[in-house]
N, C-alpha and C positions, 0 to 999 in steps of 0.2 A: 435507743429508740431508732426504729427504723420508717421512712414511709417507702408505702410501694406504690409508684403510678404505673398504670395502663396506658399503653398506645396502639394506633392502629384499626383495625379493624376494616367497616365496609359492606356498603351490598357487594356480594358478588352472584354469579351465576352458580347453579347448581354443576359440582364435578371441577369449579373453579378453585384457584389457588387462593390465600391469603395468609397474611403472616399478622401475627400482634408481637406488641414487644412489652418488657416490663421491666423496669428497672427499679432496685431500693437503694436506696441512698441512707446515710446514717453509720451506723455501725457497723460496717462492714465486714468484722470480723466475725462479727453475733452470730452471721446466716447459715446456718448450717447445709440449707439449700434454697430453691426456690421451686416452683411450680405455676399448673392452673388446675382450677376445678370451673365448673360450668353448671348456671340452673338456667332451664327452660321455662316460660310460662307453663307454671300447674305444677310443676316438678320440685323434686328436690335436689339441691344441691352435688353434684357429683366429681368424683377424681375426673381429671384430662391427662395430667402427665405430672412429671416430677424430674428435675436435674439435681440429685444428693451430693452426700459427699463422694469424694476418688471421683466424680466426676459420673457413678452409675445414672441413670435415665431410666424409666419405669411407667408404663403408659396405662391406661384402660384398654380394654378388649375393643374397644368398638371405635379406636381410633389408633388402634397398634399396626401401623405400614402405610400410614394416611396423614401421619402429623410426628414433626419430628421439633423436639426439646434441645436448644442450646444456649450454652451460657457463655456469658464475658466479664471477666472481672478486671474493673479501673482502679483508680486510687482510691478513690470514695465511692461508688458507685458499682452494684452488681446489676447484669442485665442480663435478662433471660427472653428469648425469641421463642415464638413458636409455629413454624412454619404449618401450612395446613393445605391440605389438597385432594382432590377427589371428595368433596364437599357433599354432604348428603342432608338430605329432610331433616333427620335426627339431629343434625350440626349447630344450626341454629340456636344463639340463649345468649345470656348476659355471662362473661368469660371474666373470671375474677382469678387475679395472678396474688401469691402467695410467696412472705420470704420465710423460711422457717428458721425458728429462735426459739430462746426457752419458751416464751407467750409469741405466737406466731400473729405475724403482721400482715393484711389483708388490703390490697387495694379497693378502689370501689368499682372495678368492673365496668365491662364493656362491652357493646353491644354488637354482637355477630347476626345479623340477618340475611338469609340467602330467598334471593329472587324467587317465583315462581316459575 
């Protein structure tokens, strides 16, 4: 069993930077990676990025050179960053980090809202 908590977040200003973080704890060897996906009000659920295994990184179109995936791995503990920048209208939504195992483990998400 793994949990995954979300940290982070923030108003920021549009074109501003922000970072979230997410660590799982538990089984540490289980995770075969981790990630985020992103749902906006109205929306459905969507990929953000991904840190796999060898270390590969895999992002969506519309945050590919604007947000950048990294990982750390402790004793007990995996934690994945996700820096973020150049901030757009579309950015905005509840950011839910993900560790992936055979049944993938799902934080409960957190909330990115950028300023008008």
């Amino acid at each position: 069993q793994v949990e995954v908590v979300e940290s982070g977040g923030g108003l920021v200003e549009p074109g501003g930077p922000l970072s979230l973080s997410c660590s799982a704890s538990g089984n540490r060897l289980s995770i075969h990676g981790m990630g985020w996906f992103r749902q906006a009000p109205g929306k459905q659920r969507e990929f953000v990025a991904v840190h796999g295994r060898g270390g590969v990184t895999n992002y969506a179109d519309s945050v590919t050179g604007r947000f950048t995936i990294s990982r750390e791995d402790a004793e007990t503990t995996v934690t994945v960053s996700l820096q973020m920048s150049g901030l757009k209208p579309e950015d905005p939504a509840v950011y839910y980090c993900y560790a992936a195992l055979d049944i993938n483990s799902w934080g409960k998400g957190i909330q990115v809202p950028v300023s008008s």
